[in-house]
C-alpha positions in Angstrom: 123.0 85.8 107.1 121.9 89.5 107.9 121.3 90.4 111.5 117.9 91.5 111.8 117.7 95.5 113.3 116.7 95.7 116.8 113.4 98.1 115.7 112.2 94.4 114.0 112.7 92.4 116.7 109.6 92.7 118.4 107.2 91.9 115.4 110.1 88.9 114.8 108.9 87.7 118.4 105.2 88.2 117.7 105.7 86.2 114.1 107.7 83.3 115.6 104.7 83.3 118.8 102.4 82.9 116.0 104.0 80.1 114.4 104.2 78.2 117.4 100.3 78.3 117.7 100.1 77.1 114.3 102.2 74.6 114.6 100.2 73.1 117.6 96.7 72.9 115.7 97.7 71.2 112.8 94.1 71.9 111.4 95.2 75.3 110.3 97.8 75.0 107.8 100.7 78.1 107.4 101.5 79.2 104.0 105.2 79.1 103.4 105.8 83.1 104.0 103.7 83.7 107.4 106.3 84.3 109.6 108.2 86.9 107.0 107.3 89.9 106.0 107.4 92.7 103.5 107.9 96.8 104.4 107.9 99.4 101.9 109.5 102.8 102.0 108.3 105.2 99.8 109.6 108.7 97.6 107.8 110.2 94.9 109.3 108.9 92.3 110.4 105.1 94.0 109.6 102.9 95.8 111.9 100.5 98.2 110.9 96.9 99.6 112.9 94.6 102.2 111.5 91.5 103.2 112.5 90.2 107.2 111.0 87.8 109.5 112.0 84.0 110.1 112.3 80.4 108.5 112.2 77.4 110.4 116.1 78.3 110.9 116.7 81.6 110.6 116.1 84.9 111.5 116.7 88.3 109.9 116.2 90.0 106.4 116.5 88.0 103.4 116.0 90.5 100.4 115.5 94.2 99.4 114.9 96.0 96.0 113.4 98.9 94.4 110.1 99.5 91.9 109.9 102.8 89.8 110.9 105.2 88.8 107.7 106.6 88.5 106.3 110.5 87.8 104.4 110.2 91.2 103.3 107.4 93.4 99.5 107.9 94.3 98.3 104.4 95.5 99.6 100.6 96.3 98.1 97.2 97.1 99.3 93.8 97.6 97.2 91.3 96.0 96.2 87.9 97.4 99.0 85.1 97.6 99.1 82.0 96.0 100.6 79.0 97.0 101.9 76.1 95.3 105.0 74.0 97.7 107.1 76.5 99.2 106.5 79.7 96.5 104.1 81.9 97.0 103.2 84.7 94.4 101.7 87.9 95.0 101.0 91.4 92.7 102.0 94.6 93.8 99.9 97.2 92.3 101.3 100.6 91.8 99.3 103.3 90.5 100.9 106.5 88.7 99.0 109.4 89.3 101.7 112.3 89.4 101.2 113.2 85.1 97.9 114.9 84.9 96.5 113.2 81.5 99.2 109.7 81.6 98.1 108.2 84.9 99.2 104.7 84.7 99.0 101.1 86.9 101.7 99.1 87.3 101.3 95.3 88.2 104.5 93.6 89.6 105.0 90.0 90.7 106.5 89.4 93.9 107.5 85.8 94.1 108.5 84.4 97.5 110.7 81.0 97.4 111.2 79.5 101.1 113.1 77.4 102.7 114.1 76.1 105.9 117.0 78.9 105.8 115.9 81.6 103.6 113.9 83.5 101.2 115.0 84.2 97.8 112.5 87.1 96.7 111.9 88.2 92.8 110.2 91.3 92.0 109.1 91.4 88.2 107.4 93.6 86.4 104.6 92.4 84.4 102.4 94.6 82.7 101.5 99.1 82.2 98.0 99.6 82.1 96.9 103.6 81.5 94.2 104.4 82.8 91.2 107.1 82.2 91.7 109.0 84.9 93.6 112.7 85.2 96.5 112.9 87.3 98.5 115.7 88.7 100.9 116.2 91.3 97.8 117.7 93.7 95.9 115.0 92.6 94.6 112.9 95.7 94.5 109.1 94.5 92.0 106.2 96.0 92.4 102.3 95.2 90.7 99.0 96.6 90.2 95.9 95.7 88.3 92.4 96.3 89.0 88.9 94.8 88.1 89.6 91.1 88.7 93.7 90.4 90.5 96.8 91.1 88.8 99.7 91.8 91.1 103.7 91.2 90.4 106.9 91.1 91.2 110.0 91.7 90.0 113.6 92.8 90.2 115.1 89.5 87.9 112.4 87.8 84.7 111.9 87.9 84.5 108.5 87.1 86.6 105.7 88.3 88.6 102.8 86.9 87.4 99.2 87.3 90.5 97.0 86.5 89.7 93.0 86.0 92.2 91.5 87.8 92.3 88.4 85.5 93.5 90.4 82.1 93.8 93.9 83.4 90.9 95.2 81.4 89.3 98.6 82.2 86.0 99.6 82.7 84.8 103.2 83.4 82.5 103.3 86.8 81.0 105.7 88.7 78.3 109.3 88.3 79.9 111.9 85.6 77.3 114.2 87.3 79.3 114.2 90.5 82.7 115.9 91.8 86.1 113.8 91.9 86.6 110.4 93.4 87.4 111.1 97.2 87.6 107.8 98.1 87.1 103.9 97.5 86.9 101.7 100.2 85.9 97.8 100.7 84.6 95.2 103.4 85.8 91.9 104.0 83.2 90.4 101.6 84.1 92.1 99.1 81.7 94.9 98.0 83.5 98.2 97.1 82.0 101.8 97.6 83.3 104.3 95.4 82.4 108.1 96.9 82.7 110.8 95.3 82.6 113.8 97.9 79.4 114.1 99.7 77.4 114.0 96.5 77.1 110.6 95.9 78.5 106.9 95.9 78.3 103.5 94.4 78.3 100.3 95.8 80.0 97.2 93.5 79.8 94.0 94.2 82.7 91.0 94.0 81.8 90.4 90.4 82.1 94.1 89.4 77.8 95.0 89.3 76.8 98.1 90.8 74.4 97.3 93.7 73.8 100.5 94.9 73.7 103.9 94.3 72.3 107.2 96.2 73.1 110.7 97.2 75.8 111.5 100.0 78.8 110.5 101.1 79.1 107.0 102.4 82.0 104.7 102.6 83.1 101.4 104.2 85.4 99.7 106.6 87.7 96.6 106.9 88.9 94.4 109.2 92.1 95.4 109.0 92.9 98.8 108.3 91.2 102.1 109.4 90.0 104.7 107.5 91.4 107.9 108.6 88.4 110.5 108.6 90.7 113.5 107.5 90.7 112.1 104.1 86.9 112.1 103.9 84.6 115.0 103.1 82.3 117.0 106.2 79.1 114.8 105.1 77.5 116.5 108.0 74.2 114.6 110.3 72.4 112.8 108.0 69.4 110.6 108.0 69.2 107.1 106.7 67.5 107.8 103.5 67.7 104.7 101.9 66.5 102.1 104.2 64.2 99.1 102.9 64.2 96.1 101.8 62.0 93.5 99.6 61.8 90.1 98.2 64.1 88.5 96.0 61.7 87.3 92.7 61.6 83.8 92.1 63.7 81.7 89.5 60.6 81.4 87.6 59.8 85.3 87.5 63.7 86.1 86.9 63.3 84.0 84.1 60.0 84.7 82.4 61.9 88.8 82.3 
């Protein structure tokens, strides 16, 4: 069994404190894999994974590997896990943007086998999906996601890339009137805002359909993860512009259209 380094130990502690919580509401079930998890250090051209945490026995780092090699690593995502008895499954989206016209998304499977003393981990992967989007090694790259699509792009396109999760096919989205994407970003509900500078964004909603559209350059935030304002363009003081709302129509009149 590996010792687990001293610079883990503390989010060990936290893990196991969290586990102990679960463990006395037994409302709130724990998947398999909530008291390990996954870091990634990053080059380039590679990427390197190690898995740590804790079983029910153990404590430590149970597994380590490598994706790539890739031209140049623009964007990553986990995807949502499943669970079925004590694997749980999970993507690992890598997208390629470092060739200017080859910029590419790589879908791994991370599979996660648990037991009372250890994690076996298997990192596959799956399938290559090019995308329509230029590249470049200057080329700033976005990616986000909700339950059904992924959502890429980068600053040299104008449009994005709506991946469908479900078969990985792609779907152009966005304003071709507008600068580069300069970033997508999601809510916890799953609506996605694609912005493209401070010209102009678009909203989608969890089952891909634009919602929204309008001048300027607005984003959204998570629960989780901040959005770091350096990577966003000087949008200036702006006035709500597009406040308003209205009825739904009725069944009837939605189908009598």
């Amino acid at each position: 069994m590996l010792r687990i380094p001293p610079r883990r130990l503390l989010a060990v502690m936290i893990l196991l404190s969290v586990g102990t919580l679960r463990a006395q509401n037994p409302s709130v079930p724990a998947a398999p894999d909530s008291t390990l998890f996954t870091t990634y250090t990053a080059s380039p051209t590679s990427v390197n994974w190690v898995v740590c945490g804790s079983t029910p026995d153990t404590e430590g780092c149970y597994a380590s590997g490598s994706l790539g090699p890739f031209v140049g690593v623009g964007a990553m995502l986990e995807g949502n896990p499943f669970v079925k008895s004590n694997v749980v499954t999970r993507k690992i989206y890598v997208v390629d943007s470092g060739s200017a016209d080859n910029v590419k998304l790589y879908v791994y499977q991370k599979t996660d086998t648990v037991t009372a003393d250890s994690d076996t981990v298997v990192v596959t992967l799956q399938r290559t999906v090019s995308l329509p989007l230029t590249g470049g090694g200057t080329a700033l790259c976005s990616m986000a996601a909700n339950a059904k699509f992924l959502f890429i792009g980068t600053d040299q396109s104008e449009l994005a890339a709506m991946v469908q999760k479900s078969n990985l096919a792609v779907t152009q989205v966005g304003d071709i009137d507008a600068p580069g994407v300069t970033s997508i970003t999601a809510d916890q509900y799953g609506y996605v805002t694609v912005t493209l500078g401070s010209s102009g964004f678009t909203v989608f909603g969890p089952n891909g359909e634009a919602e929204e559209d309008g001048g300027g350059g607005d984003f959204m935030l998570g629960t989780i993860q901040a959005l770091p304002f350096a990577s966003l363009p000087d949008a200036g003081a702006q006035p709500i512009l597009h406040r308003g709302y209205w009825p739904k129509p009725s069944h009837a009149q939605a189908d009598q259209r």
